[in-house]
The first five atom37 places (N, CA, C, CB, O) and aatype in JSON, in Angstrom:
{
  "aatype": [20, 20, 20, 20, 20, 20, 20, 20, 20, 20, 20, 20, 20, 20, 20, 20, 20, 20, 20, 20, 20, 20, 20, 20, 20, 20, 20, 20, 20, 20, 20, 20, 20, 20, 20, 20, 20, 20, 20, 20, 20, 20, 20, 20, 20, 20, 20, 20, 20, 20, 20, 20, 20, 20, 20, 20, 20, 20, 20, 20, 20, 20, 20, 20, 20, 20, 20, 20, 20, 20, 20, 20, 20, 20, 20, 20, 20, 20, 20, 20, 20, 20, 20, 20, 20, 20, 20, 20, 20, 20, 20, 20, 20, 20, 20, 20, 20, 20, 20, 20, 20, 20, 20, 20, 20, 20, 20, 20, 20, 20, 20, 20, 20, 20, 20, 20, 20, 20, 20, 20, 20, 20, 20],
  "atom_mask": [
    [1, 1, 1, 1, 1],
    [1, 1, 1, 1, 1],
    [1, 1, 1, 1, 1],
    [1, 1, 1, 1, 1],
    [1, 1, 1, 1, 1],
    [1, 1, 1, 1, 1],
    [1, 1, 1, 1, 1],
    [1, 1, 1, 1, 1],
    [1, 1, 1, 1, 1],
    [1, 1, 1, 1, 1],
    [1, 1, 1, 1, 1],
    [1, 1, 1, 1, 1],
    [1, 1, 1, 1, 1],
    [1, 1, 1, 1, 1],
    [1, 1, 1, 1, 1],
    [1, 1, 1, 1, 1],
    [1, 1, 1, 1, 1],
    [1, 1, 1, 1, 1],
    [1, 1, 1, 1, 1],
    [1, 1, 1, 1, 1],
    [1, 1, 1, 1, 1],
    [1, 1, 1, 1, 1],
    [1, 1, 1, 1, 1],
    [1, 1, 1, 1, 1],
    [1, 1, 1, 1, 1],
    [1, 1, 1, 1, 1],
    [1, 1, 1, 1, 1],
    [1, 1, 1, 1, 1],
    [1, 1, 1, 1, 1],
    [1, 1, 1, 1, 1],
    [1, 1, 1, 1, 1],
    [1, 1, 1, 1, 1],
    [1, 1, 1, 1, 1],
    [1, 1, 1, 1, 1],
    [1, 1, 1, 1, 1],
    [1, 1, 1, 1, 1],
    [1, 1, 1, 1, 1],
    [1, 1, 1, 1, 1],
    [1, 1, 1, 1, 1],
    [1, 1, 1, 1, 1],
    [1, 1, 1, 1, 1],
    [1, 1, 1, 1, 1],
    [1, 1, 1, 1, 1],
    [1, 1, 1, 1, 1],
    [1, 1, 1, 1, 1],
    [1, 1, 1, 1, 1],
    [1, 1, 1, 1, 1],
    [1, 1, 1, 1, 1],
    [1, 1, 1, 1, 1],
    [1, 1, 1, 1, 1],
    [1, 1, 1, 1, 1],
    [1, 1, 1, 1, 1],
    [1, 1, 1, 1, 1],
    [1, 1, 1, 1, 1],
    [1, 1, 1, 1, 1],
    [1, 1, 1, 1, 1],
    [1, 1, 1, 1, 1],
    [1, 1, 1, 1, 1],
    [1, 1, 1, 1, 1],
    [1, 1, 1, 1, 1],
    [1, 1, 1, 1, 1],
    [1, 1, 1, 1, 1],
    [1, 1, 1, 1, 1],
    [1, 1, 1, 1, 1],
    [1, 1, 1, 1, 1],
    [1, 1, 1, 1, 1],
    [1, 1, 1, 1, 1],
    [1, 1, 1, 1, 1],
    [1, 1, 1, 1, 1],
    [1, 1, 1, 1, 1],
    [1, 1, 1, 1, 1],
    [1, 1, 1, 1, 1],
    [1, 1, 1, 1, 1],
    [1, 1, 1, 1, 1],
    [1, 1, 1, 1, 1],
    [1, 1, 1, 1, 1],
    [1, 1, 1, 1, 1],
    [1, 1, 1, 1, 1],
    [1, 1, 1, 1, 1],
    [1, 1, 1, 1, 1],
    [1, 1, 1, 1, 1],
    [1, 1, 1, 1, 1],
    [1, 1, 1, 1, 1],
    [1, 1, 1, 1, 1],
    [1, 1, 1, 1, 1],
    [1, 1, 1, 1, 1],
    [1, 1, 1, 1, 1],
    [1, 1, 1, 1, 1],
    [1, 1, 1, 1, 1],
    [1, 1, 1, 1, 1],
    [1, 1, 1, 1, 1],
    [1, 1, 1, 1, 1],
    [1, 1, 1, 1, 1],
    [1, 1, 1, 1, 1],
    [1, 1, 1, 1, 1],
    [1, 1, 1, 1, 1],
    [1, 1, 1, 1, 1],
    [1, 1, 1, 1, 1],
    [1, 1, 1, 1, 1],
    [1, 1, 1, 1, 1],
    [1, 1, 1, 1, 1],
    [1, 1, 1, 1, 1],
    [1, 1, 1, 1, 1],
    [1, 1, 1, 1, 1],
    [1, 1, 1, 1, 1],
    [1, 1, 1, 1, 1],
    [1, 1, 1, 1, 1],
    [1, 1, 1, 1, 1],
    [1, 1, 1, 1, 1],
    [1, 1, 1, 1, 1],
    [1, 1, 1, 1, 1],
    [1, 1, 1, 1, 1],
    [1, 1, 1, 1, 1],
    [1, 1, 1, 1, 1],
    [1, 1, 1, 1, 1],
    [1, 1, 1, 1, 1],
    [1, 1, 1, 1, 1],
    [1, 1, 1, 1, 1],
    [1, 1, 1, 1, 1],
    [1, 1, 1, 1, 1],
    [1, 1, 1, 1, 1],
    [1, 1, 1, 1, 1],
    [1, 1, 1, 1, 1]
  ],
  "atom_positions": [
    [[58.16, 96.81, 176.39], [56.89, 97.35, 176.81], [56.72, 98.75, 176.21], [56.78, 97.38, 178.35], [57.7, 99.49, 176.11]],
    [[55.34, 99.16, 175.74], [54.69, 100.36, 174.83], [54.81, 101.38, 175.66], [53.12, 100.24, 174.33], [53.69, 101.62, 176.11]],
    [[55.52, 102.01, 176.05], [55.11, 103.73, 176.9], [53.83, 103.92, 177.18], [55.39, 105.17, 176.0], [53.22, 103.48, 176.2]],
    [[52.96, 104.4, 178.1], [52.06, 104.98, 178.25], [51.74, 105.96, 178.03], [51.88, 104.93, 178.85], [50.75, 106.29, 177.38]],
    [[52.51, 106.63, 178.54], [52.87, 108.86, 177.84], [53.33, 108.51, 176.77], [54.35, 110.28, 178.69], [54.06, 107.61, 176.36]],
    [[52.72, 109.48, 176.33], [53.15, 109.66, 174.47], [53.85, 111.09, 174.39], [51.48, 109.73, 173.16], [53.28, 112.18, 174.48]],
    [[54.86, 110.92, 174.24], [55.41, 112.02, 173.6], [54.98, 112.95, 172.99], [55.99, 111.79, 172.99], [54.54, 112.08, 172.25]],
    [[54.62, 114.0, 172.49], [53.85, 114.82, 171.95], [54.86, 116.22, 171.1], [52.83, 115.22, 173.21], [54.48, 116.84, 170.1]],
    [[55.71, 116.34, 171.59], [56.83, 117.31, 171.45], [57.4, 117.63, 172.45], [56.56, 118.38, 170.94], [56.97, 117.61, 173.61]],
    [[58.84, 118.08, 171.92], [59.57, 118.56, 172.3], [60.45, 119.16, 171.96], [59.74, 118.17, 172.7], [60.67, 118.93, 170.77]],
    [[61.5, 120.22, 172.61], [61.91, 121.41, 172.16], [62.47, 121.63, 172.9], [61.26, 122.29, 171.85], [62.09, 121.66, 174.07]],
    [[64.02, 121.94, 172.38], [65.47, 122.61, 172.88], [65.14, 123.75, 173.77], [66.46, 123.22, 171.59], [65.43, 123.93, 174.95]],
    [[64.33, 124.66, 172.74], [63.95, 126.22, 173.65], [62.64, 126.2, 173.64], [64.44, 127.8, 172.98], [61.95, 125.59, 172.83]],
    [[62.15, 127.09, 174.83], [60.83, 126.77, 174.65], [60.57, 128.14, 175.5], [60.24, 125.17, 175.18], [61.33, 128.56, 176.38]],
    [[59.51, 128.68, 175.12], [59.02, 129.75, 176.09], [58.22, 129.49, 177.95], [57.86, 130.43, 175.06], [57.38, 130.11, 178.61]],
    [[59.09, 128.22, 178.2], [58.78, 127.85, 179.69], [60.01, 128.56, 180.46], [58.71, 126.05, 180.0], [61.06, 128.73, 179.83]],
    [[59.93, 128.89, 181.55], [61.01, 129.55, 182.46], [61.93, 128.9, 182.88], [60.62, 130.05, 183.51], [61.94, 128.42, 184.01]],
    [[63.16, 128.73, 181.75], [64.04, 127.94, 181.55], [64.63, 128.1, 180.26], [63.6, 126.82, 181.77], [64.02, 128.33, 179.21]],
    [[65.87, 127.95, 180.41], [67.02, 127.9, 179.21], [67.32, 126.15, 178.71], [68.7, 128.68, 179.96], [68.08, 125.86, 177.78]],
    [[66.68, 125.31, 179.39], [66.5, 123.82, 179.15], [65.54, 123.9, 178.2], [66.09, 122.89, 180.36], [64.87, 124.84, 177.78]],
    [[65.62, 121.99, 177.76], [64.95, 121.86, 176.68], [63.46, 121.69, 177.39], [65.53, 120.66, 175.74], [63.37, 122.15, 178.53]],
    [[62.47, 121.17, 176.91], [60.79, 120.7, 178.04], [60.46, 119.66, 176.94], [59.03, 122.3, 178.36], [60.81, 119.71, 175.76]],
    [[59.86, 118.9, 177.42], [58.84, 117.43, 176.78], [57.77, 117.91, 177.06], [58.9, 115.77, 177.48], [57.56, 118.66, 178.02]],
    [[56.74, 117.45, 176.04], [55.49, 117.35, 176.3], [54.75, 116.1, 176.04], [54.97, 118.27, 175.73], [54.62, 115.51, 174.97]],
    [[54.19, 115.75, 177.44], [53.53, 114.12, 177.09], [52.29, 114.2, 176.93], [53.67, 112.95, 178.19], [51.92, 115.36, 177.15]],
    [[51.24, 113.36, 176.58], [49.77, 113.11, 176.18], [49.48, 112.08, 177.28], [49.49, 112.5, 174.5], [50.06, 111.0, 177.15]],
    [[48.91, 112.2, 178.07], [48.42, 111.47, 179.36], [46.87, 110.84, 178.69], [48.22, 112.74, 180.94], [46.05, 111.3, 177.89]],
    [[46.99, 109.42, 179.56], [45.45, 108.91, 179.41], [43.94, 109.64, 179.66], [45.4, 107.86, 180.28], [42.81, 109.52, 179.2]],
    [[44.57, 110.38, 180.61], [43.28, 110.72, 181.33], [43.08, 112.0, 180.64], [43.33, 110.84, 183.04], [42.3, 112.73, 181.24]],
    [[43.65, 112.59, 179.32], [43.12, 113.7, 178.52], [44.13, 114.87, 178.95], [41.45, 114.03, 178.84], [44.15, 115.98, 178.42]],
    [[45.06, 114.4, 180.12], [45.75, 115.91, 180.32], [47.48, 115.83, 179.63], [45.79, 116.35, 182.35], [48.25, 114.93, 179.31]],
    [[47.49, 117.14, 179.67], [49.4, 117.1, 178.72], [49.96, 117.4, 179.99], [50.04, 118.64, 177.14], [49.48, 118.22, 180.78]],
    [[51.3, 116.53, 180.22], [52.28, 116.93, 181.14], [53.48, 117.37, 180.03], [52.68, 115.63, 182.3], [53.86, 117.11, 178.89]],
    [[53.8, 118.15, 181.09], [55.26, 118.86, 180.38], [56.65, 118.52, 181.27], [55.1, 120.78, 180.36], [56.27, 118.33, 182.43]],
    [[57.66, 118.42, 181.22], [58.99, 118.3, 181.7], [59.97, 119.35, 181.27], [59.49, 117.05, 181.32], [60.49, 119.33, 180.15]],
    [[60.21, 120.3, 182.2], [61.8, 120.8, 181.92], [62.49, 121.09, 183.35], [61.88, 122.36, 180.91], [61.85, 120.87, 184.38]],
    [[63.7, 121.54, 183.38], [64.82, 121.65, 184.63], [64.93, 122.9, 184.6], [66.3, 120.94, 184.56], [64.55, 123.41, 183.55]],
    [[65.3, 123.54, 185.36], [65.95, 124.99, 186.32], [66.71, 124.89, 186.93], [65.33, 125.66, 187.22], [66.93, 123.83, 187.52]],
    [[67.35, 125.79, 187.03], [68.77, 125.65, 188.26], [67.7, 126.28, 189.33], [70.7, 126.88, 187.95], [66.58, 126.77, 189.24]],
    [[68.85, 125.94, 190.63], [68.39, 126.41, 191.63], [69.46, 126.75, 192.41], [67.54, 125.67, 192.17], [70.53, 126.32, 191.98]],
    [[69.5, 127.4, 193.44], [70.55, 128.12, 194.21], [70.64, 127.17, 195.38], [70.17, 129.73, 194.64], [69.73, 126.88, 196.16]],
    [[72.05, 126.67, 195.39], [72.56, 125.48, 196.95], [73.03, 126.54, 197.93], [74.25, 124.1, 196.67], [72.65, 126.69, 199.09]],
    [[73.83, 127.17, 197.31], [74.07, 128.25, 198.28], [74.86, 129.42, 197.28], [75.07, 127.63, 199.72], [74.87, 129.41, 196.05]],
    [[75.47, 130.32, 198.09], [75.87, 131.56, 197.56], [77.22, 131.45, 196.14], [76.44, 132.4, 199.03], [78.43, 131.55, 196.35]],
    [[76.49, 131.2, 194.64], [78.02, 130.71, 194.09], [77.48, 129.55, 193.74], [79.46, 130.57, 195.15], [78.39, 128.99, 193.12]],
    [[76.57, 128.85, 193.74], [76.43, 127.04, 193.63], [75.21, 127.03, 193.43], [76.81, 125.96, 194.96], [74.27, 127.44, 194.1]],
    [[75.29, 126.52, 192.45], [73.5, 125.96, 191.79], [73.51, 124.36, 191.88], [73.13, 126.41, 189.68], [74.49, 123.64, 192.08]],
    [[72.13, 123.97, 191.7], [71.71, 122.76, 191.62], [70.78, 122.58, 190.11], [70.92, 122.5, 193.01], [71.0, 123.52, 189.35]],
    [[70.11, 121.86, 189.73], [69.43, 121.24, 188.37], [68.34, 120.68, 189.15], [70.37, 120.03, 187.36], [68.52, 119.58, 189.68]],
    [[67.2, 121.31, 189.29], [65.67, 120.03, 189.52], [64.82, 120.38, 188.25], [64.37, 120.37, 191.26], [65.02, 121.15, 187.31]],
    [[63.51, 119.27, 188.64], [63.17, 119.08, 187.66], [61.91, 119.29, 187.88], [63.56, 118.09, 187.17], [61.6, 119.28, 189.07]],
    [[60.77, 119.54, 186.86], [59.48, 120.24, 187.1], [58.52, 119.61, 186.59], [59.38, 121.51, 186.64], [58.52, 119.69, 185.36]],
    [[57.69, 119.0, 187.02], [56.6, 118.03, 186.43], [55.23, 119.46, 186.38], [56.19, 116.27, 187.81], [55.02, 120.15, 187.38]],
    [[54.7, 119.59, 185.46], [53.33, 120.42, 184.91], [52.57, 119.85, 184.75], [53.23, 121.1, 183.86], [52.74, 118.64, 184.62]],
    [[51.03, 120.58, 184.64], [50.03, 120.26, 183.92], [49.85, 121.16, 182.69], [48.95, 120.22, 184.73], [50.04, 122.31, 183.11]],
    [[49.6, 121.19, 181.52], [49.0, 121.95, 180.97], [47.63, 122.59, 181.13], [49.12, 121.54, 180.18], [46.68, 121.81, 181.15]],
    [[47.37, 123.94, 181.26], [46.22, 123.82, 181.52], [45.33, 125.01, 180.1], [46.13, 124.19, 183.29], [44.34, 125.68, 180.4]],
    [[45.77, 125.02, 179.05], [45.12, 125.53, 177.84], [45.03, 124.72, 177.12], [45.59, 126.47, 177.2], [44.43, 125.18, 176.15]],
    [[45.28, 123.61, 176.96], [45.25, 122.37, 176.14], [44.76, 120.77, 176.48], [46.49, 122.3, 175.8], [44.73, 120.63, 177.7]],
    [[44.5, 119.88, 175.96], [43.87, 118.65, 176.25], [44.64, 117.66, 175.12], [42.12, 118.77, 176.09], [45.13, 117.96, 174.04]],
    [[44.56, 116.4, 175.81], [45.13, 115.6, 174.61], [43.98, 114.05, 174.25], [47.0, 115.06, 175.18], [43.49, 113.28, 175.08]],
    [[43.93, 114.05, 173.56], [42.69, 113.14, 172.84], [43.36, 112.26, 172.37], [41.76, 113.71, 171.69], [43.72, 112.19, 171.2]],
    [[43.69, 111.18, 173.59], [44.82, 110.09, 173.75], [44.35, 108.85, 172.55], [44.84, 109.4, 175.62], [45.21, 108.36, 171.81]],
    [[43.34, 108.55, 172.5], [43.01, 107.41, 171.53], [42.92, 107.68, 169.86], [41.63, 106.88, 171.99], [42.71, 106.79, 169.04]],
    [[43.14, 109.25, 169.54], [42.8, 109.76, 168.13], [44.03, 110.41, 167.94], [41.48, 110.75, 167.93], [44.3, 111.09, 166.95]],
    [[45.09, 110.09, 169.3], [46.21, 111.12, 168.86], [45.98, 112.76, 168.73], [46.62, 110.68, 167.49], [47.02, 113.05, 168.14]],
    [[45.43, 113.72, 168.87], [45.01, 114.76, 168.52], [45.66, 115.61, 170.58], [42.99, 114.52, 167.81], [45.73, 115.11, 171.71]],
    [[45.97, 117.04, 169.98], [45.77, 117.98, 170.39], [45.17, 118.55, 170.69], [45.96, 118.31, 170.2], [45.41, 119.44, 169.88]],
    [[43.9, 119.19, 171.7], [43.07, 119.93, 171.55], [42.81, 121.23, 172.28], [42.31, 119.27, 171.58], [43.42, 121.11, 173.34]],
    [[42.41, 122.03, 172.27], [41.71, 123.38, 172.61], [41.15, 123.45, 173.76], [40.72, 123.75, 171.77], [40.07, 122.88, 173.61]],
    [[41.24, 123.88, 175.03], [40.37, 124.13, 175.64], [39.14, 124.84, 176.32], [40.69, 123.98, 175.8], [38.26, 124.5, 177.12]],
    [[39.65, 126.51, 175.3], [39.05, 127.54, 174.79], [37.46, 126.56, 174.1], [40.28, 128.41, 173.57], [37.34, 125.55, 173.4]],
    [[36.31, 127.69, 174.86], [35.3, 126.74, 174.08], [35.0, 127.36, 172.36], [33.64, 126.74, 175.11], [34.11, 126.91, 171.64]],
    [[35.98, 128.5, 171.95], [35.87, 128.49, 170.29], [36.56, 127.35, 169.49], [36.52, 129.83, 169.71], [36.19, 127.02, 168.37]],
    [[37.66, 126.75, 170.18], [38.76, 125.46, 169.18], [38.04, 124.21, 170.26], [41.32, 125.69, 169.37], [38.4, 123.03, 170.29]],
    [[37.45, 124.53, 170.71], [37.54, 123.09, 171.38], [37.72, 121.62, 170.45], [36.15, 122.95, 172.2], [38.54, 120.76, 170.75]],
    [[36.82, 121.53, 169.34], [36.86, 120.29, 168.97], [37.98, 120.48, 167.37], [35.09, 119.69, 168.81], [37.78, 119.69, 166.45]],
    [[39.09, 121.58, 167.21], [39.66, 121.51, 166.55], [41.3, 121.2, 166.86], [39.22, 122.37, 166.03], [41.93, 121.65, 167.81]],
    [[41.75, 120.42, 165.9], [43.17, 119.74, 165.97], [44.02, 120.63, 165.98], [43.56, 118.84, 164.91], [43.88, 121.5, 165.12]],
    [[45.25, 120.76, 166.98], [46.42, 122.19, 167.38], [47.8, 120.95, 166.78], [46.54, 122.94, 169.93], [47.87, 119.72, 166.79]],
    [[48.64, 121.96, 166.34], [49.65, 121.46, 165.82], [50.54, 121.42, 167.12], [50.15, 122.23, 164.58], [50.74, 122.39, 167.85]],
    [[51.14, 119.87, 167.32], [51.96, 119.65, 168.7], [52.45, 120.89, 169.15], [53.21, 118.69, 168.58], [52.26, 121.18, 170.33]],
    [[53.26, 121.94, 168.14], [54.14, 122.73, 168.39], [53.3, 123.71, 168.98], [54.96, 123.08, 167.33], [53.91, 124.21, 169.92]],
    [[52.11, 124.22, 168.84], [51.51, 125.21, 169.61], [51.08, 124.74, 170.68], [50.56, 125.85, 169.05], [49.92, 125.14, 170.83]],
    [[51.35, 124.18, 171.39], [51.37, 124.1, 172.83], [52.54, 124.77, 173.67], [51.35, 122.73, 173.13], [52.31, 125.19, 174.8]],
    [[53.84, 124.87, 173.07], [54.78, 125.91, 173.36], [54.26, 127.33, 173.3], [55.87, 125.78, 172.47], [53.99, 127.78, 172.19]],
    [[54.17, 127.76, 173.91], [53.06, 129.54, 173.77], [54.04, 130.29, 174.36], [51.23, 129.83, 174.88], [54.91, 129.86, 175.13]],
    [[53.86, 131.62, 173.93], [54.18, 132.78, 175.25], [53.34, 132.25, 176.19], [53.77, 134.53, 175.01], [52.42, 131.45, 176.08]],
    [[53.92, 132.97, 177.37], [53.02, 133.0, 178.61], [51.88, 131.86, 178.54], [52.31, 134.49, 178.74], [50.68, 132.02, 178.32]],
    [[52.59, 130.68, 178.77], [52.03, 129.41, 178.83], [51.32, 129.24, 180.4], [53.26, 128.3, 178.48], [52.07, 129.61, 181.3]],
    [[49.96, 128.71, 180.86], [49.3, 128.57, 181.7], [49.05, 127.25, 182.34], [48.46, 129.07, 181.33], [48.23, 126.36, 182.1]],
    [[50.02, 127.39, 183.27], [50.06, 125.71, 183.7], [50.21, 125.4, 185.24], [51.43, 124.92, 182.97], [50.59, 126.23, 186.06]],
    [[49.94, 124.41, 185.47], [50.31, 124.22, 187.11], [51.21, 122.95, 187.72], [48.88, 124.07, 187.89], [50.86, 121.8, 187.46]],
    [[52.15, 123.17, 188.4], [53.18, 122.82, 188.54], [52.49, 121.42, 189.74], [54.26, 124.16, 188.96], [51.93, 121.58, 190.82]],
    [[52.8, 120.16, 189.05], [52.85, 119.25, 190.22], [54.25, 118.83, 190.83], [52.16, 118.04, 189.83], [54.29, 118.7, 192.05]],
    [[55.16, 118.64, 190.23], [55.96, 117.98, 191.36], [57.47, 118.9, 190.7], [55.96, 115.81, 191.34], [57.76, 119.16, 189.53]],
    [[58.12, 119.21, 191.83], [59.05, 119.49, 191.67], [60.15, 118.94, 192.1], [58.96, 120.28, 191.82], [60.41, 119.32, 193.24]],
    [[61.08, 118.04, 191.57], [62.66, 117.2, 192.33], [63.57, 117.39, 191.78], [62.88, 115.71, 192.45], [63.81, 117.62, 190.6]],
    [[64.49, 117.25, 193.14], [65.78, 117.59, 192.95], [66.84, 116.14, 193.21], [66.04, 118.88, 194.0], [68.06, 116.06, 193.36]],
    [[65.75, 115.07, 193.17], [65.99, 113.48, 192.91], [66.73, 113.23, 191.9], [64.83, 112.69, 192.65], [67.84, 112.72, 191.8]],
    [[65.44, 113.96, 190.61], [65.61, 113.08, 189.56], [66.78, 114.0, 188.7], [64.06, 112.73, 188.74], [66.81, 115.23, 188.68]],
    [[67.59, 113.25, 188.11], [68.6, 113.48, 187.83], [68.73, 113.75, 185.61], [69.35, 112.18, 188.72], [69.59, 114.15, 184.81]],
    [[67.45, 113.27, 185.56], [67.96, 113.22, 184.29], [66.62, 113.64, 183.23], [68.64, 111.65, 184.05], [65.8, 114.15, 184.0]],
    [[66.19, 113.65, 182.16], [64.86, 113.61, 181.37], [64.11, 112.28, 181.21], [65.12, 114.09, 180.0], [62.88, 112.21, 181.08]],
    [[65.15, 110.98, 181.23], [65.17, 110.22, 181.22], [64.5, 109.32, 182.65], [66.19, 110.28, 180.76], [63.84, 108.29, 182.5]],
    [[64.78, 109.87, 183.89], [64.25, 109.64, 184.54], [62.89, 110.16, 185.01], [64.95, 109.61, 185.0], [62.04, 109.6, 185.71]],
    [[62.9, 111.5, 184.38], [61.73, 112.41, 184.43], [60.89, 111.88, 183.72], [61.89, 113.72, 184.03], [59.8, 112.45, 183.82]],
    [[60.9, 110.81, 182.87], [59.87, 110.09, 182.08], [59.81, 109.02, 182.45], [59.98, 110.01, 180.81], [59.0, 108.32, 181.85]],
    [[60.34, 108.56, 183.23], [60.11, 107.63, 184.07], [58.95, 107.67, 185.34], [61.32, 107.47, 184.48], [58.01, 106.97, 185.71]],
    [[59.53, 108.75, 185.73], [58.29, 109.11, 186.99], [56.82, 109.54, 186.13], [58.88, 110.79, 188.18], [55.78, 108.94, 186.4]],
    [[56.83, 110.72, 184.99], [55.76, 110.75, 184.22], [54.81, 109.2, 183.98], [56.37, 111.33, 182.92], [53.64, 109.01, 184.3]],
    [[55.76, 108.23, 183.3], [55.36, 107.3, 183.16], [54.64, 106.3, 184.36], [56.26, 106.98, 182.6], [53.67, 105.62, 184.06]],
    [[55.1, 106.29, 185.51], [54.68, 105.99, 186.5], [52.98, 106.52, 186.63], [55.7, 106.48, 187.42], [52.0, 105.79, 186.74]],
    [[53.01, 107.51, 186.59], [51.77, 108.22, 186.95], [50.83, 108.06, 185.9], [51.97, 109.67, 187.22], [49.6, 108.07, 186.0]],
    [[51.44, 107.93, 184.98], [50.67, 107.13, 183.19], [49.92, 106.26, 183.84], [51.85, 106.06, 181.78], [48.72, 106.51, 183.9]],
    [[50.44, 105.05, 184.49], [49.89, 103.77, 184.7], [49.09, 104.06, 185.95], [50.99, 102.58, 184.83], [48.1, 103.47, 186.37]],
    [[49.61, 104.9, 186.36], [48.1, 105.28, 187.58], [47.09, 105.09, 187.16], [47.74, 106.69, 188.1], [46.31, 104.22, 187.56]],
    [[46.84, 106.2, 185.87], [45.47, 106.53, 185.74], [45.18, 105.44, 185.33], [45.02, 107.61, 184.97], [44.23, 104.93, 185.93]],
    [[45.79, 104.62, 184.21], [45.18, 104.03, 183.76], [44.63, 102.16, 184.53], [45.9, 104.28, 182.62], [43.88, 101.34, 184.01]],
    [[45.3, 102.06, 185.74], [44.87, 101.48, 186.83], [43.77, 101.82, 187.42], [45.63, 101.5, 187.59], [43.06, 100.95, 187.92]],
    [[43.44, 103.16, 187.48], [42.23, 104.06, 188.33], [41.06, 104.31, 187.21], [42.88, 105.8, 188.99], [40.07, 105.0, 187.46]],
    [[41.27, 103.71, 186.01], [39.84, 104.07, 185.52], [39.71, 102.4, 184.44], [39.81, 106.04, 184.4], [39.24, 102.27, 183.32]],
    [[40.18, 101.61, 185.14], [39.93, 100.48, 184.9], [39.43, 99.82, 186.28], [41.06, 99.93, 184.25], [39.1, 98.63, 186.31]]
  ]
}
């Protein structure tokens, strides 16, 4: 079976708040989700690894043409190279945060899940 999220890039380092690598997917419904992990503190001495589901919110993805786009209304209808979606001071909003999912692998799994949402909800 074809993925629903499309991959879009990804990157070892990335200017997200994190020393992990982040994915960036192309969602049906026009929006980019992103994936990366953080530690987190279990207790005093002991970290944990969760994982951070985003929205992008300076960018759009133009799922049927493949394309990148602008959400600034000067680029709006011009094509962004995958890689500039990695920014300084990237503007995004955080949907789900777990300390479930264990892997990237599973983190695209749940992404993927929510792929087939939309595309259940606008059919």
């Amino acid at each position: 079976m074809k993925p629903i999220a499309k991959l879009i890039y990804k990157t070892c380092t990335s200017y997200l708040p994190t020393a992990f690598p982040a994915h960036f997917y192309g969602m049906p419904n026009g929006d980019i989700y992103l994936i990366y992990s953080q530690f987190y503190d279990v207790r005093f001495g002991e970290s944990g690894l969760e994982f951070v589901i985003a929205v992008h919110k300076e960018f759009t993805y133009d799922y049927l043409n493949h394309r990148v786009l602008s959400v600034s209304k000067k680029n709006r209808e011009t094509t962004i190279f995958p890689e500039s979606i990695d920014k300084p001071f990237p503007e995004f909003q955080v949907i789900e945060t777990s300390r479930e999912i264990k892997s990237y692998g599973e983190a695209f799994f749940f992404v993927e899940q929510m792929a087939e949402k939309m595309v259940q909800l606008a059919s």
